[in-house]
N, C-alpha and C positions, 0 to 999 in steps of 0.2 A: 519579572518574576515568572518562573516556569510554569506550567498547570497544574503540575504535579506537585510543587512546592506549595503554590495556593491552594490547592485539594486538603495540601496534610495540615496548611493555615488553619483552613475553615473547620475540618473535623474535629481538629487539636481545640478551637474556639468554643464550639459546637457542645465537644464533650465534657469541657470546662465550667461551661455555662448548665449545664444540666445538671450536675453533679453538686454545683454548689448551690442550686435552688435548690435540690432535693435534700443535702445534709441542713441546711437552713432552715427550710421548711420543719423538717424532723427537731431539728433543736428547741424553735420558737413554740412547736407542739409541746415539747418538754416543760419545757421551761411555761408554758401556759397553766399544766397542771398542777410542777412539781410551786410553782410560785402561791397556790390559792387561786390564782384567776378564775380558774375553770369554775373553783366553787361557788365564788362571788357572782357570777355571769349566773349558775343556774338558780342561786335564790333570787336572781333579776327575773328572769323568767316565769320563774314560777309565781311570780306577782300579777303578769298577764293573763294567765290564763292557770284554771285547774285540769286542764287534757295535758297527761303527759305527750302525745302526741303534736301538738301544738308546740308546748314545750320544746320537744326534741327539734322541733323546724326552727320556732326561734333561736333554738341554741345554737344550730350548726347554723344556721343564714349569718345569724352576726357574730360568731366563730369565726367563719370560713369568708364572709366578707373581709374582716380585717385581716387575715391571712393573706386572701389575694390580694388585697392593696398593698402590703409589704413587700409580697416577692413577684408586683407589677416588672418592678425595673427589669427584672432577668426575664420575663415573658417582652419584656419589649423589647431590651439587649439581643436575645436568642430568635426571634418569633421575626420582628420586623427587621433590626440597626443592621444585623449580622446577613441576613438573606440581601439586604442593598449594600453591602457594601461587599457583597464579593457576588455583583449582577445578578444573583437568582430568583430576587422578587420583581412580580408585574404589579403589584398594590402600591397605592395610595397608604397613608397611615390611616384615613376615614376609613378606606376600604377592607384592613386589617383589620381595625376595630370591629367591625362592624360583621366580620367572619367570625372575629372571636367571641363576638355576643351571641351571635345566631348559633352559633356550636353550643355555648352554654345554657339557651334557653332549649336547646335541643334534646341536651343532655340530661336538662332537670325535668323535663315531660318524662324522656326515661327510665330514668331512677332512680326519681322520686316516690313511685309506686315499690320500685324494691327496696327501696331505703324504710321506709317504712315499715314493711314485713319483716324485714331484718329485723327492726326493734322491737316487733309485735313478739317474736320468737324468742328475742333474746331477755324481753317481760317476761313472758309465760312459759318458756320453755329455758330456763339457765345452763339446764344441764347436756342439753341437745341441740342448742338453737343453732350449731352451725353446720349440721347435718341437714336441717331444712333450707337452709341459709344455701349451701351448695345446692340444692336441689332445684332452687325455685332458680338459681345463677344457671344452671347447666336449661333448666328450661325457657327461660328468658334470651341466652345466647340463642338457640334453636328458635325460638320465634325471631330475635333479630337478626338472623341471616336467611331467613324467609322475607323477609317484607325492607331489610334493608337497602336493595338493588333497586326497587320500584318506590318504596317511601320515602326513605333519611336521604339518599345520595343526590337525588334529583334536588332536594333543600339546597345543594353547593354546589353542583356544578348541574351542565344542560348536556343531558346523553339524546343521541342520537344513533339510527343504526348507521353501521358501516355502508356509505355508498359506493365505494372502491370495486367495481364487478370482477378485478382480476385480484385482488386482496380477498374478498369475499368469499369464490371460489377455490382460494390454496387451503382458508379457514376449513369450508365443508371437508374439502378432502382431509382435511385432519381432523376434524371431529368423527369424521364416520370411520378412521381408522383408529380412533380410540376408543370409540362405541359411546362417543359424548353427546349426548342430545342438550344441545344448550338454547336458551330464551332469546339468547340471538349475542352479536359480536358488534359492540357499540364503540361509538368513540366522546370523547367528553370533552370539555374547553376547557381541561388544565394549565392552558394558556392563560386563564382567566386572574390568577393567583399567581404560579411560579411559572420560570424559564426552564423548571428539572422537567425530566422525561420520564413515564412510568407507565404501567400494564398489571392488571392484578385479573385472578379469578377469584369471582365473589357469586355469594346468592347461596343456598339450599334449595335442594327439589328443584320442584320447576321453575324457580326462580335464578337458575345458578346461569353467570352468565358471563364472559369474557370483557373487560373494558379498556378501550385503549386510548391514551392520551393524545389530545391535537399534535400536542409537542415532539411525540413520541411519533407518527403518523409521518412529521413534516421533516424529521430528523434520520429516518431509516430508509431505505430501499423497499421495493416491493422481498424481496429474497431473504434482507434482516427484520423485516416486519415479521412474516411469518414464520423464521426461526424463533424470533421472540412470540408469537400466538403457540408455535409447537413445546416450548416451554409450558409453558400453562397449560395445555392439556396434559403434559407430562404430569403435572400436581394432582390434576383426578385423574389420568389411566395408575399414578399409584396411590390413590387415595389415601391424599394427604390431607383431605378439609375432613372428612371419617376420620384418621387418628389424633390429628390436631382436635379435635372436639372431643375425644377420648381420653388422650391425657390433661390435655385441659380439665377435662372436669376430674380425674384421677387428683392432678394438682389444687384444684381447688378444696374438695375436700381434706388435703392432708392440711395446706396452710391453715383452713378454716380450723381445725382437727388440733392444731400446735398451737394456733393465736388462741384458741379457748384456755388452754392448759396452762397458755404462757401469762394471758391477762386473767383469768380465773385467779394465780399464783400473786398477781398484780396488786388485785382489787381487796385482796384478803390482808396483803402485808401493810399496806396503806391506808387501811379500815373505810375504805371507803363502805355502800351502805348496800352493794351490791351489783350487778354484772352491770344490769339497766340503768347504773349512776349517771347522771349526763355530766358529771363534772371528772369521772374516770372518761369516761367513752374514747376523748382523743387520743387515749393510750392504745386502744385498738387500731386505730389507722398508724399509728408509730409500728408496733408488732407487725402487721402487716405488709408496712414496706421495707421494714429489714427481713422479714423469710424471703419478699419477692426479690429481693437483693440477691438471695444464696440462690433460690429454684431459677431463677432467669438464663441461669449459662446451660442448663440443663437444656430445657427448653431450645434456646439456639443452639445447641448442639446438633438435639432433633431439627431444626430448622435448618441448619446448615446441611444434611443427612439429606433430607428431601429437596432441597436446591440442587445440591449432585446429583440425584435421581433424577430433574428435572429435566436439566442438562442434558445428561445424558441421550434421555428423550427427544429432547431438540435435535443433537445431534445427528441422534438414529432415525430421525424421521422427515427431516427436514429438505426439500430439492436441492438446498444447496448448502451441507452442514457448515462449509469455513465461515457461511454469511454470519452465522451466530458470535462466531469470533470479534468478527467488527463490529455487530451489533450492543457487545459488551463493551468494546473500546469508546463506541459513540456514546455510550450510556455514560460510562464513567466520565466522560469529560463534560460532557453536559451537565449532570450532577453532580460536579467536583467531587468526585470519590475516591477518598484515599487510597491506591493501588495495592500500598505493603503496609497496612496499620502493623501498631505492636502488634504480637501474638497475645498479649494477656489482653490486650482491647478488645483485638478479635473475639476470645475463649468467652472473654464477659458480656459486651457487650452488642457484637453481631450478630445479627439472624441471616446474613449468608457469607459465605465463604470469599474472602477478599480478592480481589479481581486475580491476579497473580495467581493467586491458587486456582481461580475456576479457568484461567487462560492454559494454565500446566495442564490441569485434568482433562480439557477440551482437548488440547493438541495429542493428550496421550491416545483419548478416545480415536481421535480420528487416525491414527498414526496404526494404531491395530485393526480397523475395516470394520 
């Protein structure tokens, strides 16, 4: 089998397996409420304890426990069966486990504190509560990309800085030519988990910091290494983690803004006893993932937007722009990446621009100086 045939296997498998957790997920919600369940589960509840608060955590703990043990099988189909059998995991099934706990007990430290306030607003304030609701999300992100890079990330993987002294040095000459003061250019044991390759720019303020994979280090050149680092400074010399936090929160409030109006319209026709019902509530996570349904291609539109601009960047600044070319070739076949997904895949579901089109745009780049 070719690479490229297994590439559009895996995605084809991948996007399969996603799709039908998530419509499933969304049904067994339905069907929890529209069946009585829900109702039954919170007079359970409310036998425990008289804190609605407590309440609401018993409700969603053994909600959302038998939830995730139903749609296990596709978290382990998707997550583990699928990554070994087309080479890309370095886990044990212990070892998967055991990420996927740590992520969740990671998750519930969290937001669990804003799950909470959620409700507290959504008690006492019915008519406003997702105005605060966006509020305390848009400042809760900005605290987690401040303390994300030194706190959460270090939980899963071991960063270290870059000791490469001639990697290191093309890095500074490109941060001082973007005017990036960064916390420094690390590299992490992605090796640890998968065989894929990757590089992201993360952190806020003076936390913001470039990271780059063992895999991705052992796989490139010194030439497509730092095309792929001049990438990423591309992201902030056009300050994309500034608009990305922009409309992000732009977007947050309008969902919030629609889910009130849509579940407000919910809660009324269905007589349930109010916004705060814990036997309605699952209908709000339903609402929610069908607008993120519709706003998601928006959103990668804009992401697809600023990966070009990236690019670009790369290109224009890089000692040796073709290197980026192969640096995309080696990425995608390391990360089985479909070259020519559909177009309505792409429109929907990608946050960048599929190999093929960023290889056209690259060569067009460089072809005009």
């Amino acid at each position: 089998m070719g690479n490229q045939q297994k590439a559009k296997q895996y995605e084809r498998l991948h996007l399969i397996l996603s799709l039908s957790e998530t419509v499933l997920s969304l049904l067994l919600i339905i069907l929890f409420v529209s069946s009585g369940t829900s109702g039954i589960l919170k007079a359970f509840v409310k036998t425990w304890s008289p804190d609605p608060y407590l309440q609401l955590l018993f409700f969603v703990g053994i909600a959302g426990g038998f939830l995730s043990v139903l749609l296990f099988p596709f978290s382990f189909i998707s997550g583990f069966w699928l990554e070994h059998r087309y080479g890309l995991s370095n886990q044990t099934f212990l070892q998967w486990m055991w990420e996927k706990t740590k992520g969740f007990l990671v998750g519930l430290v969290l937001f669990l504190p804003v799950f909470i306030v959620f409700y507290y607003f959504l008690r006492n304030y019915p008519g406003t509560w997702w105005i605060w609701t966006a509020t305390i999300l848009f400042l809760f992100s900005v605290i987690l990309g401040r303390i994300a890079p030194q706190v959460i990330f270090p939980l899963f993987y071991k960063f270290e800085k870059l000791d490469d002294e001639e990697i290191a040095a093309r890095m500074k000459r490109l941060s001082e030519k973007g005017n990036f003061n960064l916390d420094g250019v690390y590299r992490f044991n992605m090796s640890k988990t998968t065989k894929k390759a990757n590089a992201a720019f993360t952190g806020l303020g003076k936390s913001k910091r470039i990271i780059l994979g063992d895999t991705l280090l052992e796989t490139l050149t010194p030439d497509e290494i730092e095309s792929v680092f001049a990438h990423e400074v591309g992201h902030y010399a056009h300050k994309h983690l500034l608009i990305g936090v922009i409309t992000g929160t732009i977007s947050s409030y309008l969902s919030l803004f629609l889910a009130h109006l849509i579940y407000k319209a919910l809660v009324s026709h269905y007589g349930f006893s109010g916004l705060d019902d814990l036997a309605a509530l699952p209908l709000l996570t339903v609402i929610l993932s069908v607008l993120t349904f519709f706003i998601s291609p928006l959103s990668n539109m804009l992401s697809r937007l600023h990966e070009r601009q990236a690019d670009r960047y790369a290109l224009k600044n890089s000692s040796e722009p073709g290197s980026f070319l192969t640096a995309l070739e080696k990425l995608a076949d390391k990360n089985l990446t479909d070259r020519t997904p559909s177009p309505v895949v792409e429109f929907l579901f990608h946050s960048h621009p599929s190999l093929e089109r960023r290889l056209h745009f690259a060569e067009s780049v460089l072809s005009k100086g």
